[in-house]
C-alpha positions as CSV (number, residue, x, y, z in Angstrom):
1,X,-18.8,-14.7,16.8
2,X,-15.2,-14.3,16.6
3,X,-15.5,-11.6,13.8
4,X,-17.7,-9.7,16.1
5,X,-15.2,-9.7,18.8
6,X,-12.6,-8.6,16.4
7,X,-14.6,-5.5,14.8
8,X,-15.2,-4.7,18.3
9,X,-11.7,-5.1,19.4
10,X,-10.7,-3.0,16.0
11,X,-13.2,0.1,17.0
12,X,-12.0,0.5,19.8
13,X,-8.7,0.8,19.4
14,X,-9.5,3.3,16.8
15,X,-11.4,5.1,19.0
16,X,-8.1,4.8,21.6
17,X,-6.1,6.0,19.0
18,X,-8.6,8.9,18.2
19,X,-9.0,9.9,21.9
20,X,-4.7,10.1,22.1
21,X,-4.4,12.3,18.9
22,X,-7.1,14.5,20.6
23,X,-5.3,14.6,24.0
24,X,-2.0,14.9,22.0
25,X,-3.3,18.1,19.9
26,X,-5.2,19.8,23.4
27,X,-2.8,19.5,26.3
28,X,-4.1,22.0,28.2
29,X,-7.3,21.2,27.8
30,X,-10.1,20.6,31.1
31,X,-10.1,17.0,29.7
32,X,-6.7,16.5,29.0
33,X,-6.0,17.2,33.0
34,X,-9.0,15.3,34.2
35,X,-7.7,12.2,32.2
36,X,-4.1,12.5,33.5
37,X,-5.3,13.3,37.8
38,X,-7.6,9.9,36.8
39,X,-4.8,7.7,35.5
40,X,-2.0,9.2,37.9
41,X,-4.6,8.1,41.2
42,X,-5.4,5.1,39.5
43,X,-1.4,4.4,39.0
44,X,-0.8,5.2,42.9
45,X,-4.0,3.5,44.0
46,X,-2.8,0.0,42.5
47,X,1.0,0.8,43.2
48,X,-0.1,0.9,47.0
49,X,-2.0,-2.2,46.7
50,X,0.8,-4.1,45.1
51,X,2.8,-3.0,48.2
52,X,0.3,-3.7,50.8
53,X,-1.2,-6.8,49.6
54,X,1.5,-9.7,49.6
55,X,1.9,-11.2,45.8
56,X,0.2,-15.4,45.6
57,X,2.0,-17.4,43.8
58,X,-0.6,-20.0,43.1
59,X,-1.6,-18.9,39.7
60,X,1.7,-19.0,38.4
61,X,2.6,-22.5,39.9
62,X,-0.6,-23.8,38.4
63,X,-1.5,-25.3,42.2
């Protein structure tokens, strides 16, 4: 079991270090763009909710 999860975990970051030689090599690509608009709303999207929603302590102080 545990070899399984670690071929997977090996593929895909292969295939994460494929995908950012390919983004690297094409940076004007239709891809390329749609990738960065999806990460950039996804970095304001959870910026706004760690602003909005006030931080619980509870997991960190094990109560």
């Amino acid at each position: 079991m545990t070899n399984t999860i670690l071929i997977l975990i090996k593929i895909i970051v292969l295939l994460q270090v494929q995908l950012v030689s390919w983004l690297v090599s094409n940076p004007d690509s239709l891809i390329t763009r749609l990738l960065k608009a999806k990460y950039l709303l996804e970095f304001v999207i959870m910026e706004f909710l760690y602003a909005t929603i006030p931080p619980t302590f509870s997991a960190l102080s094990g109560v």
